[in-house]
C-alpha positions as CSV (number, residue, x, y, z in Angstrom):
1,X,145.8,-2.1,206.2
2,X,142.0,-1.0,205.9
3,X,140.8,2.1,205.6
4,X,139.1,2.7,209.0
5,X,137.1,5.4,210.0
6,X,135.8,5.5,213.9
7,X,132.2,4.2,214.3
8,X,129.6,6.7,213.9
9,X,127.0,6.5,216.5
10,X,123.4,7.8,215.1
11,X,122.6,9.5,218.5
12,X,124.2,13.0,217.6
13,X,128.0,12.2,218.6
14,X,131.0,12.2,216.4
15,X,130.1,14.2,214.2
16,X,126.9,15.3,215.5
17,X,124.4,14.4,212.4
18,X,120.7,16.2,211.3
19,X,118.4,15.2,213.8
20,X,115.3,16.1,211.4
21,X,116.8,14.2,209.0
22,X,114.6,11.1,207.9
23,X,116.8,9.1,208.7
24,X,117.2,10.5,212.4
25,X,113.7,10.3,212.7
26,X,113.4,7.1,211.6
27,X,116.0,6.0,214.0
28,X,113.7,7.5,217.3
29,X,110.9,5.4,215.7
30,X,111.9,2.3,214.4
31,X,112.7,-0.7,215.7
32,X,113.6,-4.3,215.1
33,X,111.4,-6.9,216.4
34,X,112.5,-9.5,218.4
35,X,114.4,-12.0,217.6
36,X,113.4,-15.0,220.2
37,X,112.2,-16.9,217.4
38,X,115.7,-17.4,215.3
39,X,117.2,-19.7,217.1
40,X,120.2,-20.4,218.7
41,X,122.9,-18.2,217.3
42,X,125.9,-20.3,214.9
43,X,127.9,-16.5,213.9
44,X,130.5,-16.9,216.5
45,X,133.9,-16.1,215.0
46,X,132.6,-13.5,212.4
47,X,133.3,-13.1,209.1
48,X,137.3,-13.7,207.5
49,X,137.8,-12.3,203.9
50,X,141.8,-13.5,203.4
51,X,143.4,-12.6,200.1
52,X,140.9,-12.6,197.8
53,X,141.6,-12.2,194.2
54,X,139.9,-12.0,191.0
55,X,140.5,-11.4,187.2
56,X,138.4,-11.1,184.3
57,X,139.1,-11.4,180.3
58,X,138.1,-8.6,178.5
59,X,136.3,-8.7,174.9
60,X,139.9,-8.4,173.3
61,X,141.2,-11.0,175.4
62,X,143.0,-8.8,177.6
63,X,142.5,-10.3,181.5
64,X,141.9,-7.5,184.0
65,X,142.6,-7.7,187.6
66,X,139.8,-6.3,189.6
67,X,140.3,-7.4,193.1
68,X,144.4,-7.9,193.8
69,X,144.3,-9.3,197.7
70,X,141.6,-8.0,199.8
71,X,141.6,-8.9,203.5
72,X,139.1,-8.0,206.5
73,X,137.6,-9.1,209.1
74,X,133.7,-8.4,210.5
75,X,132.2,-9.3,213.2
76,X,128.6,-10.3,214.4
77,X,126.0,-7.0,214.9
78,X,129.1,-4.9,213.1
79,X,127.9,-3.2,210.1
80,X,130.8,-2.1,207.0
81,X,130.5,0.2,204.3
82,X,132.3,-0.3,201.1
83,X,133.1,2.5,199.1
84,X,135.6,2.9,196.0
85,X,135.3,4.5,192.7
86,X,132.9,2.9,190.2
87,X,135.0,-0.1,188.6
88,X,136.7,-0.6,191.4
89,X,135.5,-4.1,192.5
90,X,132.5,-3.8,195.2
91,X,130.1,-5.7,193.5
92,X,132.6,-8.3,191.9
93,X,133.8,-8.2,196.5
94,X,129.9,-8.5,197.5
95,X,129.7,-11.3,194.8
96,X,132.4,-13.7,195.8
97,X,131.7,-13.4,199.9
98,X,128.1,-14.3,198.9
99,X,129.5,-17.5,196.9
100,X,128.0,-16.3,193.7
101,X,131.0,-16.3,191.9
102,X,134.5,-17.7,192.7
103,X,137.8,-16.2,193.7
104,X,140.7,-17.1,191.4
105,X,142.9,-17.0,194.7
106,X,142.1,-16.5,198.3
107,X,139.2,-17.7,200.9
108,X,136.2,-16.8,202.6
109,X,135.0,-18.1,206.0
110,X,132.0,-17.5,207.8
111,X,132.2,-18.5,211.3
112,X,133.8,-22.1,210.7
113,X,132.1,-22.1,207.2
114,X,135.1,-22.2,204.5
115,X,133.8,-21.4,201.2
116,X,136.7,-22.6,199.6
117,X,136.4,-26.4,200.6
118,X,132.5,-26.3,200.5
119,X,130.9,-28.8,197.9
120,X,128.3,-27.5,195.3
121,X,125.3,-28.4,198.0
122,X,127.1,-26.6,201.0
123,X,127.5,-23.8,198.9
124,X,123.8,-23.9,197.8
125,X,122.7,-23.6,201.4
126,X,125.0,-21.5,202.5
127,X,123.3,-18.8,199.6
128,X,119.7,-19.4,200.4
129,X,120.1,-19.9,204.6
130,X,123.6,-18.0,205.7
131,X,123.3,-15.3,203.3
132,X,120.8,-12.2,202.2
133,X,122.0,-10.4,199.1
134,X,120.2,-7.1,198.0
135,X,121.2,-6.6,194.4
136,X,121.7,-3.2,192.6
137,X,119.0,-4.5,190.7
138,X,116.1,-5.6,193.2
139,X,115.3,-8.9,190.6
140,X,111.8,-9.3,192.0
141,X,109.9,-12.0,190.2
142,X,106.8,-9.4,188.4
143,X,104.3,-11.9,188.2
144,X,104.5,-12.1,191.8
145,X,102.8,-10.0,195.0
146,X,105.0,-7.6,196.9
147,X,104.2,-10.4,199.6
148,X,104.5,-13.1,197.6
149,X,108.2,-12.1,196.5
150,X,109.2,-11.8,200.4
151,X,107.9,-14.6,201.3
152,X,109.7,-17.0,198.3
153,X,112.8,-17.3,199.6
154,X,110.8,-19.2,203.0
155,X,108.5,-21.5,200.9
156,X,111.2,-22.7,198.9
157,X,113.2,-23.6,202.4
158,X,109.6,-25.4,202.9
159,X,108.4,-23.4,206.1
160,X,105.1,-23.2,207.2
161,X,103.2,-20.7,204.9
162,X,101.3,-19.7,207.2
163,X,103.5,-18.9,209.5
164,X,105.8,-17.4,205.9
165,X,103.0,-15.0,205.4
166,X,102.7,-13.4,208.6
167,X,106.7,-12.8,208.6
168,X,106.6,-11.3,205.1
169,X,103.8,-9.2,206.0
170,X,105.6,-7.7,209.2
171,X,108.1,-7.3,207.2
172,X,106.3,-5.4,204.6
173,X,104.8,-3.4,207.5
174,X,108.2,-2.5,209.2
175,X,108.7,-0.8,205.6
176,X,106.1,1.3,205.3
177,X,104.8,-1.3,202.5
178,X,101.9,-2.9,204.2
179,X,99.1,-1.2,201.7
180,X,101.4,-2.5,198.7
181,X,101.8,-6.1,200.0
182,X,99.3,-7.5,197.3
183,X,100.0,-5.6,194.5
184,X,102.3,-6.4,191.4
185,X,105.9,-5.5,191.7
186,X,104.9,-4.0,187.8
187,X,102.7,-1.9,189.7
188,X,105.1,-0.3,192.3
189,X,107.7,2.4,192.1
190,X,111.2,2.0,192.2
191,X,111.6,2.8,196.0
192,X,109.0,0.0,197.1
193,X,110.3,-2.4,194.5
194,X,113.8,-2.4,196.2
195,X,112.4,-2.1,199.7
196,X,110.5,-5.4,199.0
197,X,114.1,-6.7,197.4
198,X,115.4,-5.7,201.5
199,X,112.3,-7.3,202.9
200,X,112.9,-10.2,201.2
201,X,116.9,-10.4,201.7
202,X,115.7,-10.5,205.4
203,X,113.5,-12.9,205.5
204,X,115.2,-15.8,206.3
205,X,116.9,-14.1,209.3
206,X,120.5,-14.5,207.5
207,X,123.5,-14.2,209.6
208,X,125.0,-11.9,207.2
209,X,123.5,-9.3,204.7
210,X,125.0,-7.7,201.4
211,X,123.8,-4.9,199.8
212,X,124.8,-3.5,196.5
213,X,123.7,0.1,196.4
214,X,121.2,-0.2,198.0
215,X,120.0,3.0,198.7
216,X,121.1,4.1,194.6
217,X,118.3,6.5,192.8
218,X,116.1,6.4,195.6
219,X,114.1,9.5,197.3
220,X,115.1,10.2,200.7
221,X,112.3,8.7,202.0
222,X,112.9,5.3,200.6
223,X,116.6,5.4,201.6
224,X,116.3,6.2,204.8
225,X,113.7,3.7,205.5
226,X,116.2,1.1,204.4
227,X,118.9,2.5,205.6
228,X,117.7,2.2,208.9
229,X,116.2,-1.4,208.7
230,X,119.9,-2.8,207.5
231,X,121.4,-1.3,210.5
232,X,118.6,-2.3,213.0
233,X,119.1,-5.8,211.6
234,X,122.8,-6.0,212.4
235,X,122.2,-5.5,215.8
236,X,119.4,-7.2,216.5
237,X,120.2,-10.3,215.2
238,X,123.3,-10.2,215.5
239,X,124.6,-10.0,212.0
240,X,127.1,-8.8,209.5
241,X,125.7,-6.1,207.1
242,X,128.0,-5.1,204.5
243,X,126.7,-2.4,202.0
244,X,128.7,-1.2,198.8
245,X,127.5,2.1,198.6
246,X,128.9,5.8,197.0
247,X,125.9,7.2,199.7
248,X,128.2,9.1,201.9
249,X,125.3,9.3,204.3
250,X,124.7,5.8,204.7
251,X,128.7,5.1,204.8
252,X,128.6,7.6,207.6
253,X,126.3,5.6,209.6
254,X,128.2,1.8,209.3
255,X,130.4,1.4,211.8
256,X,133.2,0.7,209.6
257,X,134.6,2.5,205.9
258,X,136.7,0.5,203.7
259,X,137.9,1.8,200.8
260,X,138.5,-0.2,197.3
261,X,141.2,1.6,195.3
262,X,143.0,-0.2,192.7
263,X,142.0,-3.7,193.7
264,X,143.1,-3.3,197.6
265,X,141.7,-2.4,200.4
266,X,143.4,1.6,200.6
267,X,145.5,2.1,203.3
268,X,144.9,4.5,206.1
């Protein structure tokens, strides 16, 4: 059984939240654009995480179980927070519903997508079309533009660049990044650096988004600007946002808590 915790709406109810915090006032002034343009929508049976396990050898050769049988299911425009002690297997979780790594045991399927029967290509496209991963380490290319690394992910799925630009600078915009859209990532703080990673993760308009900390050594501001935009995305789209976080705050505002302990998903 998952630990659930009752959504949390961000409108003052259950428990009533600061309404001066940024992120409140962020939430009166910001939102999504529409999203006429995606296309017909493919998410229709969410998101099904069955029994996933995975082990690693250590440098003495000992192997170490780090996920042990995790289960859930999300659905479209639902948004989960994934919290556990460090160690405990969110990233290594994040990693294997993204189809960067591999279980040793278990499946993934989004929608009627199986992960565990897909070829090497399927997989491939899956990652750069299905999926937008925001990594505890943004991984911006630095001889790039703020704009430039946004748009990357659409001019390698050969859009129009035109047309790549002036999404990647809305998206830049909706960010409070629009004066930084042509300057170096080397030139940027850490806060715009991993807004632009968010910006970019968006891009493509994925039908589900993971975030690994996202939100990690950031000033408020910063973290409640992206805060704000994941959650907008899920229901816009609709999507599945799952964050691994230890921000209390922005676990507070998913509309799900699941808690890693000891390889599981803790009970309630």
């Amino acid at each position: 059984m998952s630990k659930v915790q009752s959504p949390k709406s961000i409108d003052g109810t259950s428990p009533a939240p600061d309404q001066n915090s940024p992120a409140q006032k962020l939430d009166r002034e910001h939102r999504h654009p529409s999203t006429a343009d995606i296309g017909p929508l493919t998410l229709d049976f969410g998101l099904a995480v069955s029994d996933l396990r995975k082990s690693f050898l250590s440098p003495s050769g000992e192997r170490i179980e780090v996920l042990r049988g995790v289960s859930f299911l999300a659905r479209p425009g639902e948004t989960i927070a994934i919290v556990g002690a460090s160690g405990a297997g969110k990233s290594t979780l994040l990693h294997l519903i993204g189809g960067i790594e591999a279980p040793d045991h278990g499946n993934i399927k989004l929608g009627d997508f199986s992960l565990e029967s897909a070829s090497r290509a399927e997989l491939a496209r899956y990652r750069n079309g299905q999926v937008g991963v925001v990594f505890q380490f943004h991984h911006l290319l630095p001889d790039l533009t703020a704009v430039e690394n946004v748009c990357l992910p659409l001019l390698l799925g050969r859009h129009d660049r035109r047309k790549a630009m002036r999404s990647s600078h809305e998206g830049l915009d909706r960010l409070g990044l629009s004066s930084r859209a042509a300057h170096r990532i080397t030139d940027l703080s850490g806060g715009e650096q991993q807004r632009i990673a968010v910006c970019r993760a968006l891009i493509t308009s994925p039908l589900m988004v993971l975030a690994d900390e996202p939100t990690g050594n950031l000033d408020s501001l910063s973290g409640a600007l992206i805060e704000t935009e994941l959650i907008s995305y899920a229901g816009f789209r609709p999507a599945i946002v799952i964050v691994a976080t230890h921000n209390q705050d922005l676990a507070r505002r998913c509309d799900r808590i699941l808690t890693l302990e000891q390889g599981k998903i803790a009970a309630n």
